[in-house]
C-alpha positions as CSV (number, residue, x, y, z in Angstrom):
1,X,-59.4,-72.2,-142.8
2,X,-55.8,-71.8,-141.6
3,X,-55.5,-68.4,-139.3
4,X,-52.7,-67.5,-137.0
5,X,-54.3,-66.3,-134.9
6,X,-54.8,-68.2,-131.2
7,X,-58.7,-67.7,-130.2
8,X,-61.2,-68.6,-132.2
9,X,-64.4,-66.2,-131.1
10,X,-68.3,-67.6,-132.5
11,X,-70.7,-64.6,-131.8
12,X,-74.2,-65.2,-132.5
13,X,-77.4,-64.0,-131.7
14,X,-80.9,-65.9,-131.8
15,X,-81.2,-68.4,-134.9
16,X,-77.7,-67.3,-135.8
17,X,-75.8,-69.7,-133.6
18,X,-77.1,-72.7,-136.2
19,X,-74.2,-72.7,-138.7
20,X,-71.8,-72.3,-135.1
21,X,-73.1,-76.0,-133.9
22,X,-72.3,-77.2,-137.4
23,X,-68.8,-75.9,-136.8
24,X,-68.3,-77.3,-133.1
25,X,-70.1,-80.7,-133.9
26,X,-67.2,-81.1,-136.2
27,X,-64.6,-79.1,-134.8
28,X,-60.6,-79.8,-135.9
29,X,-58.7,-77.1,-135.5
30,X,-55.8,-75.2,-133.8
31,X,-57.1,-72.5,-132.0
32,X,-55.7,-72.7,-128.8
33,X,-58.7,-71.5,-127.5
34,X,-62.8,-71.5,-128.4
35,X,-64.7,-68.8,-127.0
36,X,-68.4,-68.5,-127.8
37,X,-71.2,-65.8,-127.2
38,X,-74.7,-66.3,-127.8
39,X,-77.7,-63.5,-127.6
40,X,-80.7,-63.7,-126.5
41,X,-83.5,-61.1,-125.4
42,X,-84.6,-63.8,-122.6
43,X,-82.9,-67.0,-120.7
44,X,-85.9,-69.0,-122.3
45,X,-85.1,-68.0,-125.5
46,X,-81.7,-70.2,-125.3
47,X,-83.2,-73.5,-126.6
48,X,-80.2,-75.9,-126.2
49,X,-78.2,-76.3,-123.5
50,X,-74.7,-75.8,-125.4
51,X,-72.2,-76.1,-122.0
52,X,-73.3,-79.7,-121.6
53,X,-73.2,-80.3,-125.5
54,X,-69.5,-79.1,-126.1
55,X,-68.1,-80.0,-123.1
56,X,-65.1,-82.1,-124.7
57,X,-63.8,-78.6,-126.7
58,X,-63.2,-77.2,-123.4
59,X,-65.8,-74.4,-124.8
60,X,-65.2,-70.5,-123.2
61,X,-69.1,-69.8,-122.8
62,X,-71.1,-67.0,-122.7
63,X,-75.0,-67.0,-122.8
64,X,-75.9,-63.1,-122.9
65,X,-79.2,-61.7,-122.5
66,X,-80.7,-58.5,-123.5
67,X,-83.7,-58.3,-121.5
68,X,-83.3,-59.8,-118.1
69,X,-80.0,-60.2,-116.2
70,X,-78.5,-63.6,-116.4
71,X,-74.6,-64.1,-114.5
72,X,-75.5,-60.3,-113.2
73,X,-75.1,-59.1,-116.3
74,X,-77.8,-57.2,-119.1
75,X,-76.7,-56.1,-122.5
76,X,-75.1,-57.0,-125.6
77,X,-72.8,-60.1,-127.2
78,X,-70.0,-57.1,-127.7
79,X,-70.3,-56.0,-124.4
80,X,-70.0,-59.1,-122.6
81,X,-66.7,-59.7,-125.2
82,X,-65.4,-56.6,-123.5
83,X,-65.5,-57.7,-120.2
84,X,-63.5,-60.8,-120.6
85,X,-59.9,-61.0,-121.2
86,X,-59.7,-62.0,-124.7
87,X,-57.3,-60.2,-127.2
88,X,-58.9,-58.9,-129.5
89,X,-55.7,-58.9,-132.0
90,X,-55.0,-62.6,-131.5
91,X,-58.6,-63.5,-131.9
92,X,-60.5,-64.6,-135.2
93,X,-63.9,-63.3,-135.3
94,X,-67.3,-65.4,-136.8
95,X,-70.4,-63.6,-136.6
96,X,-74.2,-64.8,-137.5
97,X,-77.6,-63.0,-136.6
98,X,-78.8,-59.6,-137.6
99,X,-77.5,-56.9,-139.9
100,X,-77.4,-54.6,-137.4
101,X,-76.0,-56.3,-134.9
102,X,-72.9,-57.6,-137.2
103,X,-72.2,-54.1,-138.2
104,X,-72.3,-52.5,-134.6
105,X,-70.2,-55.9,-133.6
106,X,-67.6,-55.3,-136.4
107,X,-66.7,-51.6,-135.6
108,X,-66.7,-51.7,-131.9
109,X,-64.0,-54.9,-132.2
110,X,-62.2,-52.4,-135.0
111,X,-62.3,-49.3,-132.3
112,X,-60.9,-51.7,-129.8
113,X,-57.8,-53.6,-131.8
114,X,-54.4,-52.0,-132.2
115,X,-54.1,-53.4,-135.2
116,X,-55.3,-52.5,-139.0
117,X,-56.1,-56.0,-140.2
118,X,-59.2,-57.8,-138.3
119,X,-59.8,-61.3,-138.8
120,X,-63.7,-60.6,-139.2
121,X,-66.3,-63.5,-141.1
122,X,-69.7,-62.5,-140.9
123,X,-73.3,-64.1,-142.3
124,X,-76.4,-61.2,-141.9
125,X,-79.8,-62.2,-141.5
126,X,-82.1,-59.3,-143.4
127,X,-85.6,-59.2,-143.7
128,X,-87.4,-60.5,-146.8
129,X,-90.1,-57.9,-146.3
């Protein structure tokens, strides 16, 4: 898909950063830049090593973790977006992993851009039970 915008940002959590490494393992594109976040509750729930994988994308990226602190830091994918320098209103946004998590991801990247049209894709995981 064609954006204008300049950073691409892949936000995932658990089992939801499967369709991402379909996307990076054939990645063509013109973002300028490729940022991606991936949450976990513990370091040995992270069960590929992505930064060696993707090394030829020149890859901006973030293992977060939920649980323990990994790169002194404990929280959430949107909080560690946050504290980077990314702009939010040059960025397009791809989201995979829990309901909750894309909803509370969306509208904290809304109450942070200046600007009334977000370039927000998102895939939910709900329960079946």
């Amino acid at each position: 898909e064609s954006s204008s915008k300049r950073n691409l940002v892949l936000m995932a959590t658990g089992t939801g950063i499967a369709p991402f490494l379909g996307i990076l393992d054939d990645y063509k594109s013109t973002f300028e830049n490729i940022y991606l976040f991936w949450g976990n509750r513990k370091i040995e729930d992270f069960f590929v090593d992505l930064k060696e994988k993707y090394t030829h994308l020149n890859l901006n990226y973030y293992m977060v973790t939920s649980r323990e602190k990994h790169d002194n830091f404990i929280g959430y994918i949107q909080d560690k977006l946050f504290q980077t320098n990314i702009n939010i209103d040059e960025s397009s946004f791809y989201a995979c992993g829990s309901i909750d998590m894309i909803n509370e991801l969306k509208n904290s990247i809304k109450a942070k851009s200046n600007k009334s049209c977000l370039e927000f894709y998102s895939d939910a995981f709900i329960s079946s039970s």
